[in-house]
Backbone bond lengths (Angstrom), bond angles and torsions (degrees), N, CA, C in turn:
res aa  C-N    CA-C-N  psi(-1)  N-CA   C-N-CA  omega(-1)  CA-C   N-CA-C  phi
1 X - - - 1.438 - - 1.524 109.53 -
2 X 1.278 113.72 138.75 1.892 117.66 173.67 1.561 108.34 -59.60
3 X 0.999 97.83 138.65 1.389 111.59 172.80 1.956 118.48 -75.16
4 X 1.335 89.66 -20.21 1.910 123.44 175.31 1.843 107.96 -101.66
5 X 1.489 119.48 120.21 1.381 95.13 -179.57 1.305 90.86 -74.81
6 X 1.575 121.42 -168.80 1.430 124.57 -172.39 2.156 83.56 -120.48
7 X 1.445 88.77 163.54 1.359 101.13 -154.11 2.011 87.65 -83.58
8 X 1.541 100.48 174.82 1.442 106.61 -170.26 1.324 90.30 -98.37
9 X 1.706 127.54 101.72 1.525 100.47 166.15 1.375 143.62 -89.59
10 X 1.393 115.10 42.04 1.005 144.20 133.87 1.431 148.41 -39.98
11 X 2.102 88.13 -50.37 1.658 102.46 171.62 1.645 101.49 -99.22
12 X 1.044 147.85 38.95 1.750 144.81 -140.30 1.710 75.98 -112.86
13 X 1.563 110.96 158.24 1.090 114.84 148.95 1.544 124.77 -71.10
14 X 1.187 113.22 147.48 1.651 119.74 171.61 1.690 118.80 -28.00
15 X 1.697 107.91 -51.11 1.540 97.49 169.66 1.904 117.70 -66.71
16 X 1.102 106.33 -14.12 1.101 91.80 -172.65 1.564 120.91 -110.19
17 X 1.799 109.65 -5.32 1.500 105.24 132.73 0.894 147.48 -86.55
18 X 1.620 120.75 3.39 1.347 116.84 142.16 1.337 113.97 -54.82
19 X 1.232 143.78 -43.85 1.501 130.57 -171.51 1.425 95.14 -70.18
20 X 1.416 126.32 -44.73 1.608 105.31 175.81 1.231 137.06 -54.57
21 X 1.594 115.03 -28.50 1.466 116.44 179.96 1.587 103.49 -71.17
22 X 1.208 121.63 -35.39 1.673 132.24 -151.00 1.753 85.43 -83.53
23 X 1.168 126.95 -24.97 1.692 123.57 -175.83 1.378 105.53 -75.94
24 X 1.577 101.68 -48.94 1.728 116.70 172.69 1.423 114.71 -55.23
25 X 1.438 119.38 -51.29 1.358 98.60 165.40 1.629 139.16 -72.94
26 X 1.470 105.22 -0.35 1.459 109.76 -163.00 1.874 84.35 -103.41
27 X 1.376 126.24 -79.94 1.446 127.68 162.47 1.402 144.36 -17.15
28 X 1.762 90.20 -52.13 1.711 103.71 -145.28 1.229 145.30 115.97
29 X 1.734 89.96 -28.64 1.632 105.15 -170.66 1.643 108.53 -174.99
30 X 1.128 122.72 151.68 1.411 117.81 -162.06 2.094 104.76 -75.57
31 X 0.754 140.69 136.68 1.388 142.09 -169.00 1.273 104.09 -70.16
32 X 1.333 123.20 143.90 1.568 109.09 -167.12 1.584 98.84 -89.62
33 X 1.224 134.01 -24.50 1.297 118.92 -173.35 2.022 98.63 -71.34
34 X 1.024 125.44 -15.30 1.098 107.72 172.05 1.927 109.00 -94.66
35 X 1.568 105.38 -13.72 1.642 93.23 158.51 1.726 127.34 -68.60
36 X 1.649 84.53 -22.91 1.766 87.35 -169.27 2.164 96.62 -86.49
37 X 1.383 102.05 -25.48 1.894 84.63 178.80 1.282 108.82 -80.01
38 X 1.398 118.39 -14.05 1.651 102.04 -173.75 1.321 113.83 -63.05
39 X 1.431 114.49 -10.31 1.640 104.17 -176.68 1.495 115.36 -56.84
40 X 1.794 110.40 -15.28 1.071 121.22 147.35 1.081 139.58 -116.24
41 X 1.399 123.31 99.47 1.286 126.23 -153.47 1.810 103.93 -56.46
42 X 1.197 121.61 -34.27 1.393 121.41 -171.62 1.730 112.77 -82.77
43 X 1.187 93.00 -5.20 1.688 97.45 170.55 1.568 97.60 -76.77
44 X 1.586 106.37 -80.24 0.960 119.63 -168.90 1.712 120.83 -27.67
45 X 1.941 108.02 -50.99 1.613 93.67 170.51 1.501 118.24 -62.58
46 X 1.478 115.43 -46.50 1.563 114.37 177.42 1.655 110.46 -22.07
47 X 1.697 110.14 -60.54 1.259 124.15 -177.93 1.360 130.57 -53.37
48 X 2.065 100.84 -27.82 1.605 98.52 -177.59 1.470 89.04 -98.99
49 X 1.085 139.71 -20.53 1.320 133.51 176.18 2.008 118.88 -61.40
50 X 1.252 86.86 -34.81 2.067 86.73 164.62 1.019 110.51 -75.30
51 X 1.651 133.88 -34.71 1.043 138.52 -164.69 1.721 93.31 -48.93
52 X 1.802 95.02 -74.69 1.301 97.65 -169.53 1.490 138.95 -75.94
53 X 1.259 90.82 3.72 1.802 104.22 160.46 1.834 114.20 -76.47
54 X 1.415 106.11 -38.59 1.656 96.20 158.60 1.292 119.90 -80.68
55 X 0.920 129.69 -17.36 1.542 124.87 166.19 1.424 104.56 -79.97
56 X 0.987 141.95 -69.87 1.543 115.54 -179.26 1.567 115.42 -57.44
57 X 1.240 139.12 -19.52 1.229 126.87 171.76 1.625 135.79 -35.23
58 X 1.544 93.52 -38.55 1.703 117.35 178.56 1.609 91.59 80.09
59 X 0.869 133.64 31.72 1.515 125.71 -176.72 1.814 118.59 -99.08
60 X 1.641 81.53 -25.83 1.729 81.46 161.76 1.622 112.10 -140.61
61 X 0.741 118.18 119.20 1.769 136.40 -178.86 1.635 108.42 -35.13
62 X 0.927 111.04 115.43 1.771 125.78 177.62 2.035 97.89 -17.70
63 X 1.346 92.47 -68.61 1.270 98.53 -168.84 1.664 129.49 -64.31
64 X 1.476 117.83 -5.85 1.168 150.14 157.07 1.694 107.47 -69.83
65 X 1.097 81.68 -93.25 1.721 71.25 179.88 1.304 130.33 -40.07
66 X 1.539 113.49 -29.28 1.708 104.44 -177.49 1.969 93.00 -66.97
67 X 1.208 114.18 -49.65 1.642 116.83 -175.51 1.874 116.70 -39.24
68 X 1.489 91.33 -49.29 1.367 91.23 144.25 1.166 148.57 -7.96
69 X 1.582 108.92 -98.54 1.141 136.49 148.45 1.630 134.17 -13.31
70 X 1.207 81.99 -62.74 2.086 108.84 169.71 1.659 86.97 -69.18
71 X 1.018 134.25 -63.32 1.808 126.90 -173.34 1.339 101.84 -19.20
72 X 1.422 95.34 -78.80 1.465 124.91 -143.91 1.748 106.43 -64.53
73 X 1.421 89.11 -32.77 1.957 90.86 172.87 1.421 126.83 -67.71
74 X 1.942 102.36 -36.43 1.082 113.57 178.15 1.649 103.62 -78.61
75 X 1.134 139.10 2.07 1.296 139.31 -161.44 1.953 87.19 -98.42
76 X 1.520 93.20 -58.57 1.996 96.90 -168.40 1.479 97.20 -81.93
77 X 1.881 124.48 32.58 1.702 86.42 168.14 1.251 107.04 90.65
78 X 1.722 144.36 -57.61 1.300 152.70 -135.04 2.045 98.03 -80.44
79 X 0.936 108.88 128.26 1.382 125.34 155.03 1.789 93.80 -54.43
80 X 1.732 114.84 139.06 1.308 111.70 148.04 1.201 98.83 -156.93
C-alpha cells in the first residue's frame, strides 16, 4: 500500500486533467506518481514542464530515453 494516497482525478483542476487524459491516452491510465504530485498541482506542472524541456532539447534520442525509462522501472521493481 502507498504510503501517499493517490489524488482523486476527478477533483484535479482542469489544467491538470488535461495532463491526465493525455497520460490515458498515451499509457492507459494516469501514472500514479503524477496521481500522487497532483496533490500539488504546481509540482506536478513544474514536473511536466522538465519533462518537456528535455524532450524538446534533442539531447537524448526518442528511442533512448524510452530505454531509459524501462531501466529505471525495472531498476525500482515498477511494471512499465
Amino acid at each position: 500500500m502507498a504510503r501517499i494516497q493517490e489524488a482523486d482525478p476527478s477533483a484535479a483542476p482542469p489544467e491538470i486533467q488535461k495532463i491526465f487524459q493525455e497520460q490515458t491516452e498515451t499509457f492507459g491510465e494516469v501514472l500514479n506518481s503524477n496521481l500522487i504530485s497532483s496533490h500539488r498541482p504546481s509540482i506536478l506542472l513544474a514536473n511536466q514542464a522538465f519533462g518537456q524541456a528535455i524532450e524538446e532539447s534533442g539531447l537524448l534520442p526518442v528511442g533512448l530515453r524510452m530505454l531509459l525509462n524501462v531501466r529505471v522501472a525495472q531498476i525500482n521493481g515498477c511494471p512499465f
